[in-house]
C-alpha positions in Angstrom: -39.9 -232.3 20.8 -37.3 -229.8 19.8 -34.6 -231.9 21.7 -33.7 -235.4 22.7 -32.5 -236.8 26.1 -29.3 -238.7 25.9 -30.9 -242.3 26.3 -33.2 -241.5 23.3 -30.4 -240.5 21.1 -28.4 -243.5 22.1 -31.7 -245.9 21.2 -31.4 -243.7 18.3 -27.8 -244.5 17.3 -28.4 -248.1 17.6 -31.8 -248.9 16.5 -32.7 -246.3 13.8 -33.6 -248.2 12.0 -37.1 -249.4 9.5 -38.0 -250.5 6.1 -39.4 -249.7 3.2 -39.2 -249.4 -0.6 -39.7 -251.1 -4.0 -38.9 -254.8 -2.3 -42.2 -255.0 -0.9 -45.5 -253.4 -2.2 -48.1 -251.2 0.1 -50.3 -253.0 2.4 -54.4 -252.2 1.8 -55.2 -249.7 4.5 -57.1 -250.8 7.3 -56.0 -254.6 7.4 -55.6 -256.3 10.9 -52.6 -258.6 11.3 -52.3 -260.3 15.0 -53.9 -263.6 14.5 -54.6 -263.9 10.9 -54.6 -267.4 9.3 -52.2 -268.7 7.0 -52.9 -267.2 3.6 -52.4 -269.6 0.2 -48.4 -268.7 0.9 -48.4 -270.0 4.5 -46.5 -268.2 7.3 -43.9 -266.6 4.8 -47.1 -264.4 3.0 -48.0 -263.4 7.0 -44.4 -262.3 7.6 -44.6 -260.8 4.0 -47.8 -258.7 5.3 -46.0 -258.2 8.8 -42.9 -257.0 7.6 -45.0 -254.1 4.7 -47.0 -252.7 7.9 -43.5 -252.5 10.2 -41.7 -250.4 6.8 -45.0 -248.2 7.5 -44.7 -247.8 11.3 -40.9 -246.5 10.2 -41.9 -244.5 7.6 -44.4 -243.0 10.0 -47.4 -245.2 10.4 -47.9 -244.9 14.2 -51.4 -246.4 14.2 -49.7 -249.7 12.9 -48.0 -250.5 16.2 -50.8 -252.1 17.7 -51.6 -254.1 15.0 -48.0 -255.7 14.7 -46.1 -255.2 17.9 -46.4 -258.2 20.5 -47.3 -256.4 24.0 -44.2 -258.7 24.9 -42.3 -257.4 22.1 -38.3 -257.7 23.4 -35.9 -255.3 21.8 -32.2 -255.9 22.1 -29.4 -254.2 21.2 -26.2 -252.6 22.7 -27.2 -249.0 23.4 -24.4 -246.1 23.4 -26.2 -245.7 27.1 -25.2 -249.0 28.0 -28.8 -250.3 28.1 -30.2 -253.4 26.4 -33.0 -252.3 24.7 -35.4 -253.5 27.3 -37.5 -250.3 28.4 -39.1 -250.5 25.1 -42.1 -252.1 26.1 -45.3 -253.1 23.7 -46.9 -251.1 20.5 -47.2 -247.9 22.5 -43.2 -248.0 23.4 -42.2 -249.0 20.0 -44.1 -245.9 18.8 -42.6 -243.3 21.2 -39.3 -245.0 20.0 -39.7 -244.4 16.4 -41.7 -240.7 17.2 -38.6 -240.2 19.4 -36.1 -240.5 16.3 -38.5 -238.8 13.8 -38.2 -235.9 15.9 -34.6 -235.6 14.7 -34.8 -236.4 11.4 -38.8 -235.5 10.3 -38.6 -236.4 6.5 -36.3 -239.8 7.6 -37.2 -243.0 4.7 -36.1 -246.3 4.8 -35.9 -248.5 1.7 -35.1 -251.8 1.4 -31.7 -253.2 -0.3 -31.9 -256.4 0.7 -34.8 -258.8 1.6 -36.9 -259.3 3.4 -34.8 -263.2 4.0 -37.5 -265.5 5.6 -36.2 -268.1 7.8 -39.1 -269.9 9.5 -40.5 -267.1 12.2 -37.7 -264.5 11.7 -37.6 -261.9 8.6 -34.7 -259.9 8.0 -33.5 -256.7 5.4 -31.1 -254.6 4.8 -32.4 -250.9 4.7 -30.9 -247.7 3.8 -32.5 -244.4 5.7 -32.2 -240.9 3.8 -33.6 -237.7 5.4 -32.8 -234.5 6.9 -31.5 -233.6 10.1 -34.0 -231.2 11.9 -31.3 -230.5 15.1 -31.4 -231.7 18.9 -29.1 -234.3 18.6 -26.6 -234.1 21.5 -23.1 -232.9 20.3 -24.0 -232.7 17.0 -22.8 -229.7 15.1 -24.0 -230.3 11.8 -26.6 -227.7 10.6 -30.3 -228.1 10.7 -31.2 -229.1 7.0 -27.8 -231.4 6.9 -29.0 -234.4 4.5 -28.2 -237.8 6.2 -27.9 -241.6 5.0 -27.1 -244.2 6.9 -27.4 -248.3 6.8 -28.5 -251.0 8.8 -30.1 -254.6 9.6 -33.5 -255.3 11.4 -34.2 -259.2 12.6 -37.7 -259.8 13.7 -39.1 -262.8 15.2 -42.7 -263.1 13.9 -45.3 -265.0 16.1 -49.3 -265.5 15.0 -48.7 -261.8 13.4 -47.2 -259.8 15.9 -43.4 -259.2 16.1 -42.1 -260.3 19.4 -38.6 -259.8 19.0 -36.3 -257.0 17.4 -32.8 -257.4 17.3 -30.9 -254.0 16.2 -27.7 -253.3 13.9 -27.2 -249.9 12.4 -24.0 -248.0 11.0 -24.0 -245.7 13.8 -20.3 -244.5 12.8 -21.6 -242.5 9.6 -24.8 -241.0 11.2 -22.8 -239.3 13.7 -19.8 -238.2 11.0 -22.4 -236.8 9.3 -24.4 -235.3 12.1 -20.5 -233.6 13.2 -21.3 -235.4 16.5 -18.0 -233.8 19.2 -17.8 -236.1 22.3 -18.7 -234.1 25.3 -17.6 -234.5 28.9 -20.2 -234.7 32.0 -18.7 -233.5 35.3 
């Protein structure tokens, strides 16, 4: 998709965000996660082995989305658009989100600073995202090739293996300073 509609690039501005990196190790290819048992760490090794496969589905991973994402999954955040996150709907909608925002930024990777913090069914990190810009962002004047790096938060709400909620934080300020993003007028 060489470029973006608006309401992509707002979910973009908001919610690009993943995980990744040395905090957590790779998961064994091939391993289902909705409905596993307890392993000898309880629910916190399942959010563990939950939160490894959703660093993947960032990183690129698409087949991962049905293994993780509830078909009930409820994103929220407060979208440049002025949507809620809401028209995200199951695995297949989580993919297209995170295809959407790869599409800008092919080579992005997201690496864990802090975390994952397990708090009974929720799992949150601190990630940092480093790529390239590959152009079709709306308004932004930046260069194709223009490295990027920007920060965020991911909450998840972790329910017999499947995420079925995703709360949203990102620094949205310094992806578009870097990106040269000019405000433009509709009429």
């Amino acid at each position: 998709m060489k470029h973006l509609r608006a309401a992509t690039i707002a979910t973009l501005l908001i919610s690009g965000s993943a995980l990744a990196g040395g905090a957590v190790p790779a998961l064994a290819g091939g391993t289902a996660f909705a409905h596993q048992q307890p392993d000898e760490h309880g629910s916190a090794g399942q959010a563990r082995q939950v939160t490894r496969a959703w660093v993947q589905l960032w990183n690129g991973d698409y087949t991962l989305a049905e293994r993780i994402i509830s078909p009930d999954v409820r994103v929220r955040a407060a979208l440049l658009d002025g949507g809620d996150g809401s028209a995200v709907k199951g695995p297949h909608g989580m993919a297209d989100l995170v295809g959407q925002i790869r599409s800008a930024f092919p080579d992005l990777h997201f690496t864990v600073e802090v975390g994952p913090i397990i708090d009974g069914d929720h799992v949150v990190v601190r990630w940092v995202a480093n790529g390239t810009y590959g152009g079709g962002f709306p308004g932004a004047t930046a260069a194709p090739g223009t490295p990027v790096r920007f920060t965020g938060t991911d909450t998840l709400r972790i329910r017999r293996g499947l995420i079925t909620d995703y709360w949203l934080n990102a620094d949205t300020l310094l992806l578009v300073t870097q990106l040269k993003v000019t405000a433009t007028t509709e009429q």
